[in-house]
C-alpha positions as CSV (number, residue, x, y, z in Angstrom):
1,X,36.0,-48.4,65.3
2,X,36.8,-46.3,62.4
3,X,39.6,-43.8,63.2
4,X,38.3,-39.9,63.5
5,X,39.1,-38.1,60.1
6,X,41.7,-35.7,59.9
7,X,39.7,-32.2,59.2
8,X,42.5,-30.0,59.5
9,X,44.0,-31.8,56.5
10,X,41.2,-32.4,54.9
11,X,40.5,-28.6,55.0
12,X,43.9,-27.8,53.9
13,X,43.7,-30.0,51.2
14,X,40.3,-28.8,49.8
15,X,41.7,-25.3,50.3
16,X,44.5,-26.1,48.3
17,X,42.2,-27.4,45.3
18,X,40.0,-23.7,45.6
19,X,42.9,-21.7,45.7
20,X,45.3,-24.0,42.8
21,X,48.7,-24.6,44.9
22,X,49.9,-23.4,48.5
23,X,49.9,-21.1,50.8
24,X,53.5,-20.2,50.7
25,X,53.7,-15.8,50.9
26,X,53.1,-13.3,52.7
27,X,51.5,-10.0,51.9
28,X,55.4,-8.0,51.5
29,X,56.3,-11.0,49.1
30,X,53.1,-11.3,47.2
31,X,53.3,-7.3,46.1
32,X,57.1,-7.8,45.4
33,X,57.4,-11.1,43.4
34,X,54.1,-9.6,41.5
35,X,56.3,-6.1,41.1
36,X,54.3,-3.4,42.9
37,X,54.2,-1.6,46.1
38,X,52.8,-2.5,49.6
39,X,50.5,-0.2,49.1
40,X,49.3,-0.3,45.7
41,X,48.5,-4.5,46.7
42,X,46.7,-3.5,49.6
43,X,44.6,-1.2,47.7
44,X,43.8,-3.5,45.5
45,X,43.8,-6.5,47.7
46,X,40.9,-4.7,49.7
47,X,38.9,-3.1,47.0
48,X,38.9,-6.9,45.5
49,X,36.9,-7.5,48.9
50,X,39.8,-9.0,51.1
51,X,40.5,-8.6,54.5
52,X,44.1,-7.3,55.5
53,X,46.5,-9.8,56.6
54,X,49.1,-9.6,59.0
55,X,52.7,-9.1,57.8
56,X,53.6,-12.0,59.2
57,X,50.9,-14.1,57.7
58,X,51.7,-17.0,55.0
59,X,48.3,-16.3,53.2
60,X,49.0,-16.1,49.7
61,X,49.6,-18.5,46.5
62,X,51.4,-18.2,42.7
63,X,47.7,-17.5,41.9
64,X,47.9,-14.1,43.7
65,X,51.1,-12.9,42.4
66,X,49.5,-13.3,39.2
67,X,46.1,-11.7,39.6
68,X,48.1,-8.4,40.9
69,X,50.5,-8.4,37.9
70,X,47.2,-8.8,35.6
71,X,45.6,-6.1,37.4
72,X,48.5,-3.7,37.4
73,X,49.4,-4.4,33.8
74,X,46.0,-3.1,32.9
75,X,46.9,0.1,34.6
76,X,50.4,-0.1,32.6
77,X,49.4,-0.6,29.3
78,X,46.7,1.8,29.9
79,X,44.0,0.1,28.9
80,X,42.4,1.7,32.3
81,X,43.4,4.9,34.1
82,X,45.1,4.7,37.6
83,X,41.9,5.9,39.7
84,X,39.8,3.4,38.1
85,X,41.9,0.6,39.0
86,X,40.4,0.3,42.7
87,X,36.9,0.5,41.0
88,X,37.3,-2.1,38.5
89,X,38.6,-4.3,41.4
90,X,35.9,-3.5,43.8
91,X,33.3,-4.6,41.0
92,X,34.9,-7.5,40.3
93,X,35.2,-8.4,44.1
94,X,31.3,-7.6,44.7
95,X,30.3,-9.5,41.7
96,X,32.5,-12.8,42.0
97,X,31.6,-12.5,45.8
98,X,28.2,-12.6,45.9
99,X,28.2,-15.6,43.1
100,X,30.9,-17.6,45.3
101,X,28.6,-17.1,48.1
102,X,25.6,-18.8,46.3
103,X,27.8,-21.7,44.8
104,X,29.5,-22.5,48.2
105,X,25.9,-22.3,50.0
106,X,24.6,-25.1,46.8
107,X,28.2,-27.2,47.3
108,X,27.3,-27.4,51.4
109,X,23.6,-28.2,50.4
110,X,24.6,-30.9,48.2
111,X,27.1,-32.6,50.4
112,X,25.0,-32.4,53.0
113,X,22.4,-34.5,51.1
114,X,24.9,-37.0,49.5
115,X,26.6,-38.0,52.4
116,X,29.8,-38.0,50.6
117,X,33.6,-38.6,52.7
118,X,35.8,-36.3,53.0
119,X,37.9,-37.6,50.2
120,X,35.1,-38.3,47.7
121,X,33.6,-34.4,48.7
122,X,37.2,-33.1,47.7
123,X,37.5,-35.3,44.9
124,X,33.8,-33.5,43.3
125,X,35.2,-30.3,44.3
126,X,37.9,-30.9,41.9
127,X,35.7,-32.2,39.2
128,X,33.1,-29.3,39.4
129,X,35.6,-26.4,40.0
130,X,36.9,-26.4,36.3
131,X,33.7,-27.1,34.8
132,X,32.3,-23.8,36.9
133,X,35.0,-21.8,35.4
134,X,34.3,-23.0,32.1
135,X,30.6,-22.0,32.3
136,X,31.8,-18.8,33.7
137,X,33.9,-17.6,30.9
138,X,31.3,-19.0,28.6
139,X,28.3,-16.9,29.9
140,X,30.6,-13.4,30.2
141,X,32.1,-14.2,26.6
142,X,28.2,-14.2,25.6
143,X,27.4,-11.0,27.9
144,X,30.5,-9.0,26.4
145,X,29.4,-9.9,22.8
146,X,26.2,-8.7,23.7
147,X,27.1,-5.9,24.8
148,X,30.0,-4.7,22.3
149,X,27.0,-5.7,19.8
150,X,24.6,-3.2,21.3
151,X,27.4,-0.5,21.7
152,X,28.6,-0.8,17.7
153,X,24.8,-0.8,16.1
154,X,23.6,1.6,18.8
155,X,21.9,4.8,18.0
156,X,22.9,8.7,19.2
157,X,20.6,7.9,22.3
158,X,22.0,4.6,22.8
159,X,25.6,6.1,22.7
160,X,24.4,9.1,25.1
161,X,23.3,6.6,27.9
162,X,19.4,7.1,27.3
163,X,17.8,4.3,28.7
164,X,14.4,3.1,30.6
165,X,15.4,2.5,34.0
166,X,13.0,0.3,36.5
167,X,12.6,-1.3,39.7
168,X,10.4,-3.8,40.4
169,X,9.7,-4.0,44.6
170,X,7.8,-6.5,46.5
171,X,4.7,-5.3,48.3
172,X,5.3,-5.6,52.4
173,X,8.7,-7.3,52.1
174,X,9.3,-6.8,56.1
175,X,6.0,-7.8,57.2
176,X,7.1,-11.3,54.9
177,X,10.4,-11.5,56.6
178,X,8.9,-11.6,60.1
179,X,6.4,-14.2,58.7
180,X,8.2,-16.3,56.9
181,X,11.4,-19.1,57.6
182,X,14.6,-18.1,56.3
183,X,14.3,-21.2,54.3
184,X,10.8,-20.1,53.0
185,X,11.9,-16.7,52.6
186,X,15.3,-18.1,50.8
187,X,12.5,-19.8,48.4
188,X,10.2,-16.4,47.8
189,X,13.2,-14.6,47.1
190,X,15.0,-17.2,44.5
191,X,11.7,-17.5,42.8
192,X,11.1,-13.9,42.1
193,X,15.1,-13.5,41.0
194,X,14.2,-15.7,38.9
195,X,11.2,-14.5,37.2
196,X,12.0,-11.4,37.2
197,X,15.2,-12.4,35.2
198,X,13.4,-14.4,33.1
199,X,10.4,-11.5,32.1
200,X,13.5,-8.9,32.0
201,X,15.4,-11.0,29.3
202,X,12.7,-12.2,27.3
203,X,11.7,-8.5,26.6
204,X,14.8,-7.4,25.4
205,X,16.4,-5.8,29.1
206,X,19.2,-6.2,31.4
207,X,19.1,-6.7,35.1
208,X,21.4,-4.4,36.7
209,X,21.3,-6.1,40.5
210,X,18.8,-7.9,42.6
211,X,18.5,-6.6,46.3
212,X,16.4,-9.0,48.4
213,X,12.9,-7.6,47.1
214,X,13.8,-5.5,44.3
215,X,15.0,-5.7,41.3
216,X,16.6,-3.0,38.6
217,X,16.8,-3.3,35.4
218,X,17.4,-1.4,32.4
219,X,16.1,-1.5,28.5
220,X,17.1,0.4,25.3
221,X,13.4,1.9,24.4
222,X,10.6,3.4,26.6
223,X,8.4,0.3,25.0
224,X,10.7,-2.4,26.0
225,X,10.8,-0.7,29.4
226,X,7.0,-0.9,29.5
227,X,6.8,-4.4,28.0
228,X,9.4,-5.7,31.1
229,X,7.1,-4.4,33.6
230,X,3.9,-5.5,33.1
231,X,5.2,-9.0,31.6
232,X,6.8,-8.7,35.4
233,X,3.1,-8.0,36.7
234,X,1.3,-10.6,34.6
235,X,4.1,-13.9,36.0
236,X,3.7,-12.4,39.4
237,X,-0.2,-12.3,39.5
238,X,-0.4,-15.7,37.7
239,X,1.8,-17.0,40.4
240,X,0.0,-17.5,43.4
241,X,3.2,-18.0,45.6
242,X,4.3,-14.5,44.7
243,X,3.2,-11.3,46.8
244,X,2.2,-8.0,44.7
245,X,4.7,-5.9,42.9
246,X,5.4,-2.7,42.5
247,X,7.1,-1.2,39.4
248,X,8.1,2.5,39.0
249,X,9.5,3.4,35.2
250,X,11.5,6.8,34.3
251,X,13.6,7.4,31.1
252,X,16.7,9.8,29.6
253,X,20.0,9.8,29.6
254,X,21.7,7.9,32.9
255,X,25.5,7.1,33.8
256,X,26.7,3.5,33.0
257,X,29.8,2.5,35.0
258,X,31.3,-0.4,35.8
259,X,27.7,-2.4,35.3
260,X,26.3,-0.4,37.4
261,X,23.9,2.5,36.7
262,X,23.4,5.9,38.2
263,X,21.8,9.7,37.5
264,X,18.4,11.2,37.9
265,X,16.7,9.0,36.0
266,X,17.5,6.3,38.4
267,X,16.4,8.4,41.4
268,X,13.1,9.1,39.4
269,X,11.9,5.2,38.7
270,X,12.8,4.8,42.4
271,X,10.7,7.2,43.9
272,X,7.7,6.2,41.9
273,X,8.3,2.9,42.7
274,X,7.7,4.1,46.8
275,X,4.6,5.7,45.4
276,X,3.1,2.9,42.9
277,X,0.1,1.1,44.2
278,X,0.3,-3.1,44.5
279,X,0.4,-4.7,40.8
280,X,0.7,-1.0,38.8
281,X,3.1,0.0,36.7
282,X,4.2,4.2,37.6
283,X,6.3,6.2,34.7
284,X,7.6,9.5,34.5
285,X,6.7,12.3,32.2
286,X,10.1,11.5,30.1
287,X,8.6,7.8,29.2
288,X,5.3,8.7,29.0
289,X,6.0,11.0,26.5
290,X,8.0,8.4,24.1
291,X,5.0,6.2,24.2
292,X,2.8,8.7,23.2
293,X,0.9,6.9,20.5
294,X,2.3,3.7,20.7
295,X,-0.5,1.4,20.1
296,X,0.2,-1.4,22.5
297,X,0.0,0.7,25.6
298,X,-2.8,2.9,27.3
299,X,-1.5,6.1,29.6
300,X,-3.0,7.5,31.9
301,X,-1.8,11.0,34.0
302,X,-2.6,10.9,37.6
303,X,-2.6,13.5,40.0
304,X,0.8,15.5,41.0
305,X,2.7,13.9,44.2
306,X,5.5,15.2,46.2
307,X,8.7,13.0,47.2
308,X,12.0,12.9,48.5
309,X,13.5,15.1,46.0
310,X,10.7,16.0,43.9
311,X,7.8,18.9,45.1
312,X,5.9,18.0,41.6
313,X,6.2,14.8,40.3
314,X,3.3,13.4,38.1
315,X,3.4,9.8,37.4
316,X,1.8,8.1,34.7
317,X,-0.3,4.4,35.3
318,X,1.0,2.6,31.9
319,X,-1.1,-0.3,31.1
320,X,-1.5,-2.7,28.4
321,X,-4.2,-1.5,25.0
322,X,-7.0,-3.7,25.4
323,X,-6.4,-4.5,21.5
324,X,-3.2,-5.6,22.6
């Protein structure tokens, strides 16, 4: 009878390959061997998405004294100013969070179908952990030459923030929940982050977050706003797996921090997302206005609505020119 497998070691062990070395501080020695305060490590330590850990704890590796002195050196050699150090870990926390939640779930998935041991599933993890890092690095080094591109060739708007903001909602997302198997409605929702990705990049935009059923993105022009959405509403009504969309447009000047996005604008494509009607595209006056003329796109003015927010909003049905 083969002997019953060790799982405390062999989770200690694959611990020790996710986190590069040992468990050997605790959360006083971790802030003093990286050379900052209690409190300035907590701070950090939670806004990077952490919870606190007893002082009496051994929780923390080399690799953590290191990550705070790289985080406070930023703050040193001020390259970022000391109130944005906590939001520049927080965004970093979110982001890697949510990415290491979807590789773990696709790691569990994949053991559970090859039936590796213990030792072998530990042995992959330190194959593919090196190679994810790799890709990693590669796809932000692409992003942040993107981006400085954009930033240095960009015009006075560009430089002022002015954007087309959108948000692209699935029509009766609860009614689908209560219908569907999380593993059905794990497939629904994978499949539109997808396209929607997809339809965003290919028409020169940016997705700013996914949240469940909705999607925001951002574009440099009015007309690459447009283009987004109804490239959006043509995959979705050519895909017959796909429920109805909703897509509400508005355009100006916005707030760009920390990848994020924020202002009035924002507010404005949201509420006339809540008021578009299944498979239409909804803009405000702002991006109406810019495509005034444009000869791939028909507007049309429809009747004032009131909102949260807004008394006297008009929105404006954008579709395609049937030259187009």
């Amino acid at each position: 009878m083969a002997p019953e497998p060790d799982l405390a070691g062999v989770q200690r062990e694959f611990e020790r390959t996710l986190l590069g070395g040992e468990r050997k501080f605790t959360r006083i020695e971790v802030s003093e061997r990286a050379g900052i305060s209690i409190e300035r490590a907590e701070r950090m330590w939670h806004a990077l998405g952490f919870a606190t850990v007893p002082d009496d704890e051994v929780a923390f590796t080399d690799n953590d004294v290191e990550a705070l002195r790289l985080v406070a050196a930023l703050e040193d050699d001020r390259f970022i100013e000391p109130e944005m150090e906590s939001s520049l870990a927080r965004k970093l926390g979110q982001t890697q969070s949510r990415l290491a939640s979807w590789q773990s779930a696709m790691f569990l998935d994949f053991l559970g179908s090859s039936k590796l041991s213990a030792d072998e599933a530990i042995e992959v993890a330190g194959l593919l952990l090196p190679a994810m890092e790799r890709l990693q690095t590669y796809v932000w080094r692409r992003h942040l030459a993107a981006a400085a591109g954009r930033a240095m060739a960009g015009s006075d708007e560009l430089a002022r923030g002015v954007r087309a903001v959108g948000f692209a909602d699935i029509v009766s997302y609860t009614r689908l929940t209560r219908r569907l198997t999380e593993a059905e409605l794990g497939q629904l929702i994978e499949r539109f982050e997808g396209m929607a990705a997809d339809m965003v990049a290919l028409n020169g935009g940016r997705v700013i977050k996914s949240i469940g059923d909705e999607v925001l993105f951002v574009t440099d022009t009015a007309a690459e706003g447009a283009a987004v959405a109804l490239a959006l509403q043509d995959a979705v009504n050519a895909d017959e797996d796909l429920p109805e969309l909703r897509i509400g447009l508005a355009y100006g000047t916005i707030l760009i921090r920390l990848g994020d996005v924020y202002g009035e604008v924002v507010n404005l494509a949201a509420r006339l997302t809540t008021e578009c009607k299944p498979g239409r595209v909804l803009a405000d006056r702002e991006l109406a206005t810019a495509l005034d003329g444009h000869p791939d796109y028909v507007i049309h003015r429809l009747r004032r609505v009131s909102v949260r927010g807004y008394r006297h909003l008009v929105p404006y049905a954008i579709q395609r020119s049937p030259t187009v």
